[in-house]
N, C-alpha and C positions, 0 to 999 in steps of 0.2 A: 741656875746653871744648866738644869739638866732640860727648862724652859728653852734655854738658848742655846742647848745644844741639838733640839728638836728641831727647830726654828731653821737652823744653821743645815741641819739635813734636809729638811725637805724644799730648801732653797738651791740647797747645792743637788736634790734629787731633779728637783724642775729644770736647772739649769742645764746638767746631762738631757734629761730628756728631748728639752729644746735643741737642743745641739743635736743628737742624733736625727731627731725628726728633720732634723734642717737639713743634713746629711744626706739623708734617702730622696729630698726632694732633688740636691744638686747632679745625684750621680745617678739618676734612676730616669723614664721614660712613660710616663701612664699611659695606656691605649687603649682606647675599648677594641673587645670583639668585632667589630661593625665599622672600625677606622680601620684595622690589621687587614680586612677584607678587601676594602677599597686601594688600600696600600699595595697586594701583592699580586691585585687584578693589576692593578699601572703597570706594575714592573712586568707582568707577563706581558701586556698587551705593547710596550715597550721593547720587549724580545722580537713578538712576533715583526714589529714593523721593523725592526732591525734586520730582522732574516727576512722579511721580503724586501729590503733595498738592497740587500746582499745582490738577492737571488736578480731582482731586476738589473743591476747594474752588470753581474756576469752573462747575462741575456744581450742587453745591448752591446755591449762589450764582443761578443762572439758576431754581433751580426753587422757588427762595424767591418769588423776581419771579413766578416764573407763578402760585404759590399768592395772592400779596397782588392780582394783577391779577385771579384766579379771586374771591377774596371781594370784592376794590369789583363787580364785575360782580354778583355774585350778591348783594348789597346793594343795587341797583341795580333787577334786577329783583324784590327781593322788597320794595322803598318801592312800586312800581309796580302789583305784586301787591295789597298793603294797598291802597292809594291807591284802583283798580279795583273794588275788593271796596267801598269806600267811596260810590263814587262812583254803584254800583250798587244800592246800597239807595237812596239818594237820587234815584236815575232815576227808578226805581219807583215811591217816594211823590209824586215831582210828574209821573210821567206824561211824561218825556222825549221829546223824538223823537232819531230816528237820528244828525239830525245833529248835535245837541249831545253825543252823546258824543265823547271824547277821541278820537285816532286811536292813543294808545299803548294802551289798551285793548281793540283788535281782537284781538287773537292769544288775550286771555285770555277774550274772548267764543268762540273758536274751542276753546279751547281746552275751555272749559262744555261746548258742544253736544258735540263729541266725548269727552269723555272721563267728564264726571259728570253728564250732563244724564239718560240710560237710568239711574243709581245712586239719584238723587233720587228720580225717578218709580217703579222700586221700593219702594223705602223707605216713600214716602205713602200707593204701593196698601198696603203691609202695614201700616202706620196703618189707614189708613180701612178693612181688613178685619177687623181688631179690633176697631174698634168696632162696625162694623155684624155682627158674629159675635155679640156679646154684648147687640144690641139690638134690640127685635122690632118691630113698628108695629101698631096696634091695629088693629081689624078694620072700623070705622069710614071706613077709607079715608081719613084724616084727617093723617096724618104724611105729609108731602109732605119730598122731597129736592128741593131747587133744583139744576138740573148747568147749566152753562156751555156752549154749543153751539159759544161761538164759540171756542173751546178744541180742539172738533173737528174745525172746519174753519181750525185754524191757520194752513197757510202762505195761505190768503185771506184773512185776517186786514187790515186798513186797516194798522197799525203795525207789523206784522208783515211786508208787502210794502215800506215804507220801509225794515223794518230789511232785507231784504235785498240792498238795498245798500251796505249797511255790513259782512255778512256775506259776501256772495258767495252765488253759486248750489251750491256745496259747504254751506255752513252750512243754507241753505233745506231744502237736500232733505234734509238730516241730522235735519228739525225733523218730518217729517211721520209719519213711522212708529212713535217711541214713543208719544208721545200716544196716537195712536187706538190704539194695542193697548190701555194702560193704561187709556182711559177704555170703551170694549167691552168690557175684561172688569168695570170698576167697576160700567158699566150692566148685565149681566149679572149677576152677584150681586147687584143692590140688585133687579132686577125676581123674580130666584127666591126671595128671601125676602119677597117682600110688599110696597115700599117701592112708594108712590104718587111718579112722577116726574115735575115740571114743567121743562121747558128752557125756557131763556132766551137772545136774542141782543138785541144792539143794531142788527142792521138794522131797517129800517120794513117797513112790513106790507105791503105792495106786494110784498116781493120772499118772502111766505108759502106759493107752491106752489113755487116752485123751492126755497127751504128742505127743505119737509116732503120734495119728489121727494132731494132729496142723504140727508136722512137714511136713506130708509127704502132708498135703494142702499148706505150703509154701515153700513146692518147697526144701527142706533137706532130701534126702532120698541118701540110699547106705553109710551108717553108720554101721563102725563094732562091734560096741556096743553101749545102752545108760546107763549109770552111774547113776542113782538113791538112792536115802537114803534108807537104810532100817529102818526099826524101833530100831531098837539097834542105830541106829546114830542118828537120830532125835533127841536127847537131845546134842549131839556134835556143839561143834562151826564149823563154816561152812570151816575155812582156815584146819580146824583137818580133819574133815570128807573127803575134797578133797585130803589133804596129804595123808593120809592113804589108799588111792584108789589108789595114783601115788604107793605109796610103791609096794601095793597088784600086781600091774600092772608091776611091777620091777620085783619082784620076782618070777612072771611066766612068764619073760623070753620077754619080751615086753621091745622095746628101744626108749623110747621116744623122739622125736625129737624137741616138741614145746607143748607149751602150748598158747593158746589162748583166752584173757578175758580180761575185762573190769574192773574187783573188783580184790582191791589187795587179799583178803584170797583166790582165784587161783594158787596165783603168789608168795607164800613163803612156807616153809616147804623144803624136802626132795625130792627127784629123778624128779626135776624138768628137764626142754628140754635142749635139747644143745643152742636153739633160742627159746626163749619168748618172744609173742610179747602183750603188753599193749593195747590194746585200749582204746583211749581218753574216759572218761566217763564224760556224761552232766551233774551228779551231781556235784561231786566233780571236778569243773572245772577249765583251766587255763588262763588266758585272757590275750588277749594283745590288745596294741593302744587303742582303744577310748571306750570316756565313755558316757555312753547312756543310755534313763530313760526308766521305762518301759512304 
């Protein structure tokens, strides 16, 4: 008995034991040193790419916003652009003053005078140097060029000194130096090749020797007439008063070949040129590409 009660324990000893050890194995986790290492680099190096996709996607994210905030602005200034550019032919043909223009359109007036207003004025010299290269004037003295004086003396210009108001004294003096290069050298080629040339202003005839004295100090002399208001015309609109002079100038036998200006009331009416040539005017301006504050 006491055989098999020996027996009986240490079967029933083994039997606990087996059982516990079996135990530890199900609810337990073995790891070496050297797996626990490689385990808790993962999860670190897991962190870190997690905080840099954070950090990249809050990066993108902010420069999404700066691009869509860059296009309304830049949509913004280019309805503005259009709108200007619109606004500007339309001055022109009804002869605006300063103050009716917009006040969001200063910058892109500033922006003319400095940056395309000398591009333009090239441009028309080398127009009007083609043509008048390829065209002779008979010997007759009879092809007359009309030029614009008051083109010449720009910034004393009546509308001209309102707009500089609206310009500033930077846009004014930015206005006076191409012109008169551009029209000096125009009157210079048209007088070397033979062109009979009449100048015209819209002052009255009152103020005809301080006229003639400015011209012949800036360098415009050998003119075959100047064209002055009289006082019967002084109460005439200025596009009447110059039509009526081209007529006068028809009818005695005078073949005009061009007219020459800046302001449309030049540039409509009757017995106008065979070639008319526009110049860009800093008022009423046309812009292109960028936009820029003052």
């Amino acid at each position: 008995m006491e055989r098999g009660n020996s027996t009986q324990s240490i079967i029933l000893s083994r039997g606990s034991s087996e059982v516990g050890s079996h135990y530890m194995v199900e609810s337990g986790l073995y790891m070496t040193s050297f797996a626990a290492t490689i385990f808790i680099a993962a999860l670190i190096t897991v962190g870190v790419l997690l905080v840099t996709l954070l950090i990249t996607l809050t990066v993108m994210l902010e420069s999404c916003e700066n691009k869509s905030a860059g296009i309304i602005r830049l949509g913004k200034a280019s309805d503005d652009h259009e709108y200007c550019k619109v606004f500007a032919l339309h001055a022109e043909l009804n002869k605006l003053e300063a103050e009716e223009f917009p006040s969001v359109c200063r910058a892109h007036t500033m922006q003319y005078i400095q940056e395309q207003y000398h591009l333009d004025l090239n441009f028309t010299m080398r127009v009007a140097e083609d043509y008048f290269g390829t065209s002779t004037p008979n010997r007759d003295a009879l092809d007359v060029v009309l030029m614009d004086i008051d083109d010449i003396f720009l910034p004393q210009h009546s509308s001209v000194l309102q707009f500089n108001l609206y310009i500033g004294d930077k846009g004014a003096e930015e206005l006076k130096h191409p012109m008169h290069m551009f029209l000096s050298g125009l009157h210079m080629k048209l007088r070397t090749s033979g062109w009979s040339l009449i100048f015209f202003t819209r002052k009255p005839e009152k103020e005809r020797n301080a006229t003639t004295g400015s011209l012949i100090s800036a360098g415009y002399g050998g003119w075959s007439s100047l064209i002055m208001r009289s006082d019967d015309e002084l109460p005439m609109e200025s596009w009447e008063y110059i039509s009526e002079r081209r007529i006068k100038l028809h009818n005695q036998g005078f073949r005009i070949a061009s007219v020459i200006s800046s302001q449309m009331d030049a540039l409509i009416g009757p017995c106008l040129g065979k070639r008319n040539f526009k110049l860009p005017n800093p008022i009423y301006y046309k812009l292109e590409q960028r936009i820029k504050g003052v």
